[in-house]
N, C-alpha and C positions, 0 to 999 in steps of 0.2 A: 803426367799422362803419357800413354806411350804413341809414338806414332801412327797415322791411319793404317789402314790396310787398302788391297782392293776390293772394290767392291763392284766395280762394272763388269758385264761378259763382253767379252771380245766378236762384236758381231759376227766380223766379217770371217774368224776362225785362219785357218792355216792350212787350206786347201789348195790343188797344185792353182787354179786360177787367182788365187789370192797371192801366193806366192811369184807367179807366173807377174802379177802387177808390180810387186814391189824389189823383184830383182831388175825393173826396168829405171829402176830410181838412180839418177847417180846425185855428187855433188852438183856436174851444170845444170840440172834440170830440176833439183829440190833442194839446195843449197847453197846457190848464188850470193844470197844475201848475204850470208855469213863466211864464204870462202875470203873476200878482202881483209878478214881479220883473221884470220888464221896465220901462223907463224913456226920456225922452225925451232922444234923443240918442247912443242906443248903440249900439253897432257888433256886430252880431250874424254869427256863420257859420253859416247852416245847412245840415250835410252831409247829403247824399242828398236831395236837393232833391226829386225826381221833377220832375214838371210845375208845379210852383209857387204851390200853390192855399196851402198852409200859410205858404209864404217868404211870397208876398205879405200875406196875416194880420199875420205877424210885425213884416213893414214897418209897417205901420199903425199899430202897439202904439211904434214908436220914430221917434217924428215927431223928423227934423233929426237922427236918425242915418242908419245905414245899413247893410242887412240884403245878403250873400255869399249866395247860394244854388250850392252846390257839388253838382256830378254825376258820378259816373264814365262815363256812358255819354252823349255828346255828342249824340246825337242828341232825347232827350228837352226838349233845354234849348231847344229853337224852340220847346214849346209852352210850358213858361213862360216865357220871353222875352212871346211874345204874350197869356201870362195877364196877366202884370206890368202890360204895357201896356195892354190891357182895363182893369185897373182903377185908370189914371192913378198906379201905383204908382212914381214917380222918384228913390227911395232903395233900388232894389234893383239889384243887381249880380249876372251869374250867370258859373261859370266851370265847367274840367272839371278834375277828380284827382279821385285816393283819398286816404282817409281815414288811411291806413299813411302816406303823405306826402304831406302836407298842403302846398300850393307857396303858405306864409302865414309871413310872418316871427314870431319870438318875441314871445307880448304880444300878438296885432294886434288881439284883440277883449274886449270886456267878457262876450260870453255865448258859445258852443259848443252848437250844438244838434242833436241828431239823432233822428229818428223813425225804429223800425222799420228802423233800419241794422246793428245790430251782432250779430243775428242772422243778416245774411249775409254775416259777413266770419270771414274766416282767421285772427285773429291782433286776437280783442276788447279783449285788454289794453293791444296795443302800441298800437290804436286810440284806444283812451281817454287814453293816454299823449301820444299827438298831438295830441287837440285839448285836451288839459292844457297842451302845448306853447305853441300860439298863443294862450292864455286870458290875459289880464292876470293878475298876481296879485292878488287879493280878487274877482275874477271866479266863473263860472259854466261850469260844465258839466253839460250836460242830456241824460237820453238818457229813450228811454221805447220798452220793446218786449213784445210780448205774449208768449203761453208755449201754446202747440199741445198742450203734454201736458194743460192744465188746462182746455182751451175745453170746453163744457160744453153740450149741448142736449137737448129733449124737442120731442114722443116718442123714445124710443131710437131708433135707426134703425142697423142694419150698415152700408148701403152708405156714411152718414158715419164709422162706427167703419175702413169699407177704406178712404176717403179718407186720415183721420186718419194710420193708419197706414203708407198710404205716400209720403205726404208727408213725412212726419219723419225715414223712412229716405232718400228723396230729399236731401232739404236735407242731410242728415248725410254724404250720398255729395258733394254739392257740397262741401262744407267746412265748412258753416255752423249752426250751433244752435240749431233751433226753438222750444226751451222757452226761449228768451235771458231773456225776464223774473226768471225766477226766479234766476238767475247773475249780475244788473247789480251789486247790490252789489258783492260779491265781487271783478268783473271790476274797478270803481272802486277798490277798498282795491288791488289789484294793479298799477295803474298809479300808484300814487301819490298817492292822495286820503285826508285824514285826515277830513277833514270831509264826510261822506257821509247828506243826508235823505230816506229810503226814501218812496214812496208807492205809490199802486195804483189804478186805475180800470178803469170797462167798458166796451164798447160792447155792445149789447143790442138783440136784433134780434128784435121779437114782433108790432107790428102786422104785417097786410097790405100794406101797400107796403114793408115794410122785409125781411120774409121774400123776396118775390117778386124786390128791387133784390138781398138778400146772395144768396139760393142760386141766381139765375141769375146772379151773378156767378163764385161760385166754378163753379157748372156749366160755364161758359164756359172759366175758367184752367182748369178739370180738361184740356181736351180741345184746350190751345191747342199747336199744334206744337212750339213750344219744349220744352213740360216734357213730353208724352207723346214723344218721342225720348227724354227722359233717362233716363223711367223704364223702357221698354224695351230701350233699353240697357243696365239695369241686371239686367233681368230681375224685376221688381218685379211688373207688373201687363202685359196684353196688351192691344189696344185692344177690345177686347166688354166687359174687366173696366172698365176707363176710361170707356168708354159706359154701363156700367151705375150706374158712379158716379157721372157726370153727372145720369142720370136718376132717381139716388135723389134726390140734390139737389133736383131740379125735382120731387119727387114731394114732398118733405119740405117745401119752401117754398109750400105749396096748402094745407098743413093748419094749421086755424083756431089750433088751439094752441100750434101752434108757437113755439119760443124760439128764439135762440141766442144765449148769451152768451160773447164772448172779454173772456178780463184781462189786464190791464198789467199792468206795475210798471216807475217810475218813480224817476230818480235828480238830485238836485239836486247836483252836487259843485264844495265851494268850493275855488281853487287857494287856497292860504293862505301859498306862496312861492314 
């Protein structure tokens, strides 16, 4: 049989607020758990690369090896191409596949890394299978995704409890499982990992500039064409409801006490043959 394919849609799409999110990622802040094993020399792949703010990080941590930053959607790879190169980063490589098949021979790398991937994919197990696949044996594979049932903020506010919720049915109608954090283990034992070390972190959004940067971000994906077509056509929300949840967003990220906190959880899995 030949390998999976994908089969999820990419909810959240490749629009500048989308992107605008994920060039904020680096290693301190989405890759913690995994930088203490990182070493010089090593050959890392990291899938779903996005724009390349974290690949390039990665690069850094492995002087005189050399960091794959893999994409399914080719067009995002010119801006990290051009991150790379902003920051004289000459050990990075970037290429286009899925993660279902991986176009990387058996063995090819010491580490497997992925952010925030396997919550949008079809087929999480046969995923993790794959990049078990290309791992060395005594290697690493790393995933790390949050959990939308567990995000958590104050003051209460509905029009993020409408978001919440139709987000998750969203993503669920794409293929893909927004509460992923809490199913990484699991997914990991399923593919094949006996040696699996759980962990968990947050990001935390409470000063003034950090409320103002996350909920006009998410305001923004709320209303980017991409996902309001999906959710319409799902029959989900209509666009006054979309607009209204926009502007709870931006009503919610002005008030002085505002929090929001999303968690991770985090998986370190050793191939052990």
């Amino acid at each position: 049989m030949g390998r999976a394919r994908e089969t999820a849609v990419y909810t959240h799409g490749h629009g500048e607020a989308v992107l605008r999110s994920h060039r904020w990622r680096t290693a301190a802040n989405s890759a913690a758990y995994l930088v203490g094993s990182l070493r010089p020399g090593m050959r890392v792949l990291d899938v779903g690369c996005g724009p390349g703010t974290l690949t390039a990080d990665l690069a850094e941590l492995v002087p005189g090896g050399v960091v794959v930053g893999l994409e399914r959607a080719p067009g995002v790879l010119a801006d990290a191409r051009a991150e790379a190169a902003r920051r004289g980063a000459g050990n990075v490589e970037f290429a286009v596949g899925d993660v279902h098949a991986l176009p990387c021979p058996d063995g090819a790398f010491d580490v497997v890394h992925a952010h925030q991937v396997l919550q949008h994919v079809g087929d999480p197990v046969a995923a993790l299978r794959e990049m078990r696949r290309v791992t060395r044996p005594g290697g690493l594979v790393a995933a790390r995704d949050s959990d939308y049932g567990a995000m958590s903020w104050t003051p209460a506010c509905a029009g993020l409890d409408e978001w919440r919720a139709v987000y998750r049915r969203t993503a669920r109608a794409n293929g893909g499982e927004p509460d992923a954090g809490r199913f990484l283990a699991g997914w990991a034992r399923g593919a094949g990992f006996d040696e699996v070390v759980v962990s968990s972190s947050e990001w935390v959004y409470r000063d003034a500039e950090d409320r103002a940067w996350w909920s006009g971000m998410w305001a923004d994906r709320t209303l980017a064409p991409g996902y309001t077509d999906r959710v319409r056509e799902l029959d989900l929300a209509d666009a006054q409801a979309l607009e209204a949840v926009a502007a709870a967003w931006r009503e919610w990220g002005r008030l002085p006490q505002g929090r929001f906190t999303v968690p991770h959880r985090e998986i370190l899995c050793r191939r052990t043959a």
